[in-house]
Each structure stands twice: as C-alpha cells, then as structure tokens.
C-alpha atoms as an extended CHARMM CRD file, in Angstrom:
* protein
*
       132  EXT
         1         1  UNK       CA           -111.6750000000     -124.0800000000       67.1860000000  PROA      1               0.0000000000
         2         2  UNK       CA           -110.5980000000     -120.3150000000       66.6990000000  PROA      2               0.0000000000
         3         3  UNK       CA           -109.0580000000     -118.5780000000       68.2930000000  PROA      3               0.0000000000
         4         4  UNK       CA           -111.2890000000     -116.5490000000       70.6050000000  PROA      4               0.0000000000
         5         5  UNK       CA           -112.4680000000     -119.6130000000       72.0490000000  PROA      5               0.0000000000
         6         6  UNK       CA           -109.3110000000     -120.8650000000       72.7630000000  PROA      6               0.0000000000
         7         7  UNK       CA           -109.1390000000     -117.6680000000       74.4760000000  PROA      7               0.0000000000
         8         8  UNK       CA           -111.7020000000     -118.4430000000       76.9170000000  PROA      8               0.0000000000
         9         9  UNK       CA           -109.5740000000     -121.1590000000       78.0120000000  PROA      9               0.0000000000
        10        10  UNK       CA           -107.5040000000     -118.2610000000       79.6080000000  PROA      10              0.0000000000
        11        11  UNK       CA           -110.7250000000     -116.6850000000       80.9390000000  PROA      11              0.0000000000
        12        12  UNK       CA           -111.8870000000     -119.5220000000       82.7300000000  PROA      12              0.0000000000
        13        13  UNK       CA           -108.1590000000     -120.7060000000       84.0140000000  PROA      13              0.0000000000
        14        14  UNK       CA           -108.1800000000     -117.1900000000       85.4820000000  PROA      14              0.0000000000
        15        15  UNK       CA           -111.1870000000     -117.4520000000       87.4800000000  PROA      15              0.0000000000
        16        16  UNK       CA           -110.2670000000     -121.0480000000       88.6550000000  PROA      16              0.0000000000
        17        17  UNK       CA           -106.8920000000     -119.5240000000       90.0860000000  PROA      17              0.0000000000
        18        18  UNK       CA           -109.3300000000     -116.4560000000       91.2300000000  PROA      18              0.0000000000
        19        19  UNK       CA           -110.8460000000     -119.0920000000       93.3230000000  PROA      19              0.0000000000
        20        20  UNK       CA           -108.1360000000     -121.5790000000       94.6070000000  PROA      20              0.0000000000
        21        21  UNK       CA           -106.9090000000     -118.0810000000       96.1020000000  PROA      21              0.0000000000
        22        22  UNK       CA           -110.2090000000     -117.1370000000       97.9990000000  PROA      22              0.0000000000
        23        23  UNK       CA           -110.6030000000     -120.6190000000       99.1430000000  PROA      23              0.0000000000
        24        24  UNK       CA           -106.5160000000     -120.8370000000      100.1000000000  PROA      24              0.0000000000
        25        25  UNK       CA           -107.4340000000     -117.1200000000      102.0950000000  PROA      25              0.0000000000
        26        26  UNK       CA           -111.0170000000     -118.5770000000      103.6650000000  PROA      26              0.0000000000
        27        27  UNK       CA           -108.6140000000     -121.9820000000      105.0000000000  PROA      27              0.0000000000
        28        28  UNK       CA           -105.5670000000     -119.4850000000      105.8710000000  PROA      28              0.0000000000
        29        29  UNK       CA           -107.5820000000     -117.4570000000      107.7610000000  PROA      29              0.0000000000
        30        30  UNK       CA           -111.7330000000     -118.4580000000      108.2000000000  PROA      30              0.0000000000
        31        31  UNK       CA           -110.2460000000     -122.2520000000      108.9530000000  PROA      31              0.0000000000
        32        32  UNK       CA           -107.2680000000     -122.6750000000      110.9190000000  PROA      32              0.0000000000
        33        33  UNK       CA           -109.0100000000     -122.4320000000      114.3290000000  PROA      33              0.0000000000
        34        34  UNK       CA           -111.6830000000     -124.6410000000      113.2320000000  PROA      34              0.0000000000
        35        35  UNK       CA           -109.8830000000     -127.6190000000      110.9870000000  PROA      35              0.0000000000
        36        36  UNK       CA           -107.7170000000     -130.4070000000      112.8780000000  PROA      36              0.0000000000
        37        37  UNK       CA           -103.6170000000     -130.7650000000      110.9700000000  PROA      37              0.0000000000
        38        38  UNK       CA           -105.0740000000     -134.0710000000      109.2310000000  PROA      38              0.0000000000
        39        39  UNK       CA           -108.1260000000     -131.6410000000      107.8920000000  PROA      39              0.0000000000
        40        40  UNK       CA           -105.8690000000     -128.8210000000      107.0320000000  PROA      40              0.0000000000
        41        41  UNK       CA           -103.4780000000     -130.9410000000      105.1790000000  PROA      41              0.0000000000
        42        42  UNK       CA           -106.2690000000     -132.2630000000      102.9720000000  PROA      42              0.0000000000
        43        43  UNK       CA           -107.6610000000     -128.9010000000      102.4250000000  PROA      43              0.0000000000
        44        44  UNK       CA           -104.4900000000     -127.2470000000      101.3010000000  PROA      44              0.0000000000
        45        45  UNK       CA           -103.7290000000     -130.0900000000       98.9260000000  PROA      45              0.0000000000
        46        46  UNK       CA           -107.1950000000     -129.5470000000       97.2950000000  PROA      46              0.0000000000
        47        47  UNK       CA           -105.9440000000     -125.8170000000       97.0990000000  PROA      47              0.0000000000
        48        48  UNK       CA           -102.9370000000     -126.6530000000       95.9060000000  PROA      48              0.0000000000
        49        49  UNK       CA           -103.9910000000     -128.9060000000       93.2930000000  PROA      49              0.0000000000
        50        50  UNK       CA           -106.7460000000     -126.3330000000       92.3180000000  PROA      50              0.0000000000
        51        51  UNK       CA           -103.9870000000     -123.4280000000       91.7270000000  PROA      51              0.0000000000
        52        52  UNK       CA           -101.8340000000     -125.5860000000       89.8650000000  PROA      52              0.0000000000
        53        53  UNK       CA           -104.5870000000     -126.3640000000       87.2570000000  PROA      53              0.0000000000
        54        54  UNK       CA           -106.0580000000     -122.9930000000       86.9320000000  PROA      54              0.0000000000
        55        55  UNK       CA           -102.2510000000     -122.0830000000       85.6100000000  PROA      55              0.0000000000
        56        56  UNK       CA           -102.1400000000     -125.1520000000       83.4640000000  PROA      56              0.0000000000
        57        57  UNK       CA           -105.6890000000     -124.2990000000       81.6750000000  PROA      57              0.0000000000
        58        58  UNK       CA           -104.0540000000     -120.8020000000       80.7210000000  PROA      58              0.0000000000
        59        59  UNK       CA           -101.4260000000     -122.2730000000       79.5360000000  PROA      59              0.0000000000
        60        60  UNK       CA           -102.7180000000     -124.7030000000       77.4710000000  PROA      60              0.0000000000
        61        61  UNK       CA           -105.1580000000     -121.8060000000       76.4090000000  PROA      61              0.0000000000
        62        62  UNK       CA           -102.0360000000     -119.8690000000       75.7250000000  PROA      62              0.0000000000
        63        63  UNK       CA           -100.9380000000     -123.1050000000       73.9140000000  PROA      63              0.0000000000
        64        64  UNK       CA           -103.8560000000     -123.2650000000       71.8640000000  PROA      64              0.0000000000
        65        65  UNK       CA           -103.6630000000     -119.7960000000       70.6970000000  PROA      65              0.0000000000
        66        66  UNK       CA           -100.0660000000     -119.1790000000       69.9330000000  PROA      66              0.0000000000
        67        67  UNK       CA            -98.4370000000     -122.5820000000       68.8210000000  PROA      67              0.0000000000
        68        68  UNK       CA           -100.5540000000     -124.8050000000       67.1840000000  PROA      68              0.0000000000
        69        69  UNK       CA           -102.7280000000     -122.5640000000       64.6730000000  PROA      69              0.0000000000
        70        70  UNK       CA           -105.4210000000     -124.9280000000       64.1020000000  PROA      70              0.0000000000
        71        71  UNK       CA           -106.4260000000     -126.5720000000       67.4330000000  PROA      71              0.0000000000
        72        72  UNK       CA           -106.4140000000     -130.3630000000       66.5230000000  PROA      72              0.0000000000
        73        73  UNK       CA           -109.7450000000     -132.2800000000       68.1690000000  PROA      73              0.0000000000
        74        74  UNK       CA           -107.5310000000     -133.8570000000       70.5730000000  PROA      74              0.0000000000
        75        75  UNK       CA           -105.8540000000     -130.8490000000       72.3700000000  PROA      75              0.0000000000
        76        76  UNK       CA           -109.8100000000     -129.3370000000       72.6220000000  PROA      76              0.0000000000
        77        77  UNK       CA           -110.1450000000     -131.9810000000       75.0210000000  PROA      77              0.0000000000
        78        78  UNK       CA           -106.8890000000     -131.0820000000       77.3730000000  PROA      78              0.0000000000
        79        79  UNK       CA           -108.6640000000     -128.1630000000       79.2370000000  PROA      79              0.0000000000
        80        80  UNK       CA           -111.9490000000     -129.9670000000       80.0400000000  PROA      80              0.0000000000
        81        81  UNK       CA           -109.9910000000     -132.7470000000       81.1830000000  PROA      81              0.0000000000
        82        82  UNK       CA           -108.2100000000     -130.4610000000       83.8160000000  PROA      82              0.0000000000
        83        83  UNK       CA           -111.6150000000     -128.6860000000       84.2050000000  PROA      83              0.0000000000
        84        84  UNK       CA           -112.9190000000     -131.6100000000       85.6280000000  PROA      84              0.0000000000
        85        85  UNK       CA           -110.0390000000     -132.6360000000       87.1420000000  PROA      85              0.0000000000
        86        86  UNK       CA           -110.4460000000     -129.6890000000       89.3790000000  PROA      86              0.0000000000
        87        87  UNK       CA           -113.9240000000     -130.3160000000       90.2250000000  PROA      87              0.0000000000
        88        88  UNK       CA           -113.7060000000     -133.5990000000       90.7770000000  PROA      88              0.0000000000
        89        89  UNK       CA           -110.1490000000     -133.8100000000       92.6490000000  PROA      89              0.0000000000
        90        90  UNK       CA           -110.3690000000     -130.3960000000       94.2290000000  PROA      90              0.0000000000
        91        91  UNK       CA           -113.4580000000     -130.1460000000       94.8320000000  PROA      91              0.0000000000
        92        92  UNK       CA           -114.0470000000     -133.8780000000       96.5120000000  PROA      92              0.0000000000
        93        93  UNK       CA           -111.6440000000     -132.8800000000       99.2190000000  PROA      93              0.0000000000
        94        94  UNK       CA           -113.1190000000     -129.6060000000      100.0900000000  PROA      94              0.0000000000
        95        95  UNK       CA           -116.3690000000     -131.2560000000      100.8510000000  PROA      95              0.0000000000
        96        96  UNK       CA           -114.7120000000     -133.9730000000      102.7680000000  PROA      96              0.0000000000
        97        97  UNK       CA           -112.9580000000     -131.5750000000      104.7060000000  PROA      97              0.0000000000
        98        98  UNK       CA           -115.9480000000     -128.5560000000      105.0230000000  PROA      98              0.0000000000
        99        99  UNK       CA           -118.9990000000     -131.0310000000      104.8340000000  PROA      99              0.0000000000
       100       100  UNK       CA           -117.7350000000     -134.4800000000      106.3880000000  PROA      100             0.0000000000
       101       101  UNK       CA           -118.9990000000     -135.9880000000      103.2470000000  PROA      101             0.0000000000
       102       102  UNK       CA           -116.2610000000     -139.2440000000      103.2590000000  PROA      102             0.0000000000
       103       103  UNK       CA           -117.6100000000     -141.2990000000      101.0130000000  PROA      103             0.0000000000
       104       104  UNK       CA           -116.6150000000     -138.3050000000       98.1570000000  PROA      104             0.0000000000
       105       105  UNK       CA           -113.2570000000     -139.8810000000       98.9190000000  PROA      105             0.0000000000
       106       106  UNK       CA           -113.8980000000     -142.2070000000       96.3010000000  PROA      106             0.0000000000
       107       107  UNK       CA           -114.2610000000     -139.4680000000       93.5940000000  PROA      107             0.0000000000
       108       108  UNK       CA           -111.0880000000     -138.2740000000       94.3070000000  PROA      108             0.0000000000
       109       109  UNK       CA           -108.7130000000     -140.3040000000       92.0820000000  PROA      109             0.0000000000
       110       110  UNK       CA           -110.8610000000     -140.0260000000       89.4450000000  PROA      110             0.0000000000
       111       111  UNK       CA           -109.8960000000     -136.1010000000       89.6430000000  PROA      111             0.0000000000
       112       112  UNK       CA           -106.7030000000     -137.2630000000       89.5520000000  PROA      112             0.0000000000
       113       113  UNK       CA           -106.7700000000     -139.8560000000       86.4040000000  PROA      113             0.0000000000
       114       114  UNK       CA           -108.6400000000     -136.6940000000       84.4180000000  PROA      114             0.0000000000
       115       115  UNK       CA           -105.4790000000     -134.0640000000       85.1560000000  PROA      115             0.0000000000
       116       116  UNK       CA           -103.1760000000     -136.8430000000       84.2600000000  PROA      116             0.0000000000
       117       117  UNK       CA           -105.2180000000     -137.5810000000       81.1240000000  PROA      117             0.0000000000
       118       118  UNK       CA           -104.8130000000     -134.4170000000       80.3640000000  PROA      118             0.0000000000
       119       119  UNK       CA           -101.6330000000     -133.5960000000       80.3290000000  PROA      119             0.0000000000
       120       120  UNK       CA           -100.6700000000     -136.7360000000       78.7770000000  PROA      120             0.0000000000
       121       121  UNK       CA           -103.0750000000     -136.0700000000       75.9400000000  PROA      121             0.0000000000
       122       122  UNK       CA           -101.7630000000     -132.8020000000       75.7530000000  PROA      122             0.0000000000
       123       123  UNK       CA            -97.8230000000     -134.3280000000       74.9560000000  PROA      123             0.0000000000
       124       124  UNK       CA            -99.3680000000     -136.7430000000       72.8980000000  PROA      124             0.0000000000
       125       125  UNK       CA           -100.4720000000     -133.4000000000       70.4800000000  PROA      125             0.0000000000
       126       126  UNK       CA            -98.2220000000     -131.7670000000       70.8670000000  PROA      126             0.0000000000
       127       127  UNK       CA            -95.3930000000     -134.5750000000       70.0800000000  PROA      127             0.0000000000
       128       128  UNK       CA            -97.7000000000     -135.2410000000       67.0700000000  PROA      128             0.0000000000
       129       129  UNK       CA            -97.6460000000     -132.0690000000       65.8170000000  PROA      129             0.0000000000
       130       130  UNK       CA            -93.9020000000     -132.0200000000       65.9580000000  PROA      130             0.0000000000
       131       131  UNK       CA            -93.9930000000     -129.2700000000       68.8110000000  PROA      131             0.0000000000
       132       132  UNK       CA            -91.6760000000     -131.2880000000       70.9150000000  PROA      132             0.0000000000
C-alpha cells in the first residue's frame, strides 16, 4: 500500500469525526426536547463511539504512514474494520433512536466485534513487526 493511500486513511477518519460532531451538535441541540433520557443515552453512546473511531482511523492512518514502511496485508484491514464498525455500531443506534427501527438492535454488536477486531488485529501487527 503506499503511502498516499494510507493517507486517505487520515482523510476519511477526519470526515468521520467531521460527522460524529454534527450529529453530537444536531442531538445537543435539534434533539434534547424531542428524545426521552433512555433515547438520549443511546444516541450519545452512538456519538461517542463514532468520535472515538474517527480518531482511531487517523491514527492508524498515521500508523501506517510513519511506523511501519511497508503496510503488511494485515494492518490494511484495521481501518475498514473500524470503518464498519462505525457504520454498523454507530450507525444501528442512530436509527433506533431517530427511526424506531428496533430490530437494528441486533446489528449492533456486530459493530462492536468489527472495532474490537480491529484493534486487536492491529496489536497483532504491530507486535509482529516488533513495534511493541
């Protein structure tokens, strides 16, 4: 992978944060009067959840860029893992919450199994590649 796609990584962790902060504004402010506590507390967890792994795909596209040289075939799997950990985690409980849509309850953990993939993949290269 070279590097200016591992830069991309950066790019599109920088967006996703772009966006957990316009959703965290819209539930701040567009939501408060509308959600119940229970709702609320879901919602900001998605947010919460979706900041946190906006940061960790720029840093693992940090990671990619500056420590390992050549990006081994299993870190290129770390940010897609968290990509879709966000989508699928994330995004499950905002349409629960905005929508109603409970049965997307179920997708949830699966969100939650892909950020934990990655970031156990992601010590698993890095401990490989003597990093730690």
């Amino acid at each position: 992978m070279s590097k200016h796609k591992s830069i991309r990584w950066i790019a599109v962790g920088s967006m996703v944060v772009a966006t957990a902060v316009m959703l965290g504004a819209f539930g701040a402010h567009g939501l408060k009067d509308v959600l119940s506590d229970s709702q609320m507390k879901v919602y900001q967890t998605a947010v919460q959840y979706h900041f946190y792994h906006g940061l960790g795909l720029m840093l693992v596209g940090l990671v990619m860029v500056n420590f390992l040289g050549v990006v081994s075939a299993g870190l290129r799997w770390v940010p897609w893992l968290l990509l879709v950990g966000v989508v699928l985690f994330s995004g499950s409980l905002y349409a629960l919450v905005l929508l109603d849509l409970r049965w997307l309850g179920v997708v949830t953990p699966f969100g939650g199994l892909s950020f934990i993939a990655g970031w156990v993949l992601l010590t698993v290269v890095l401990w490989k590649q003597g990093k730690v």
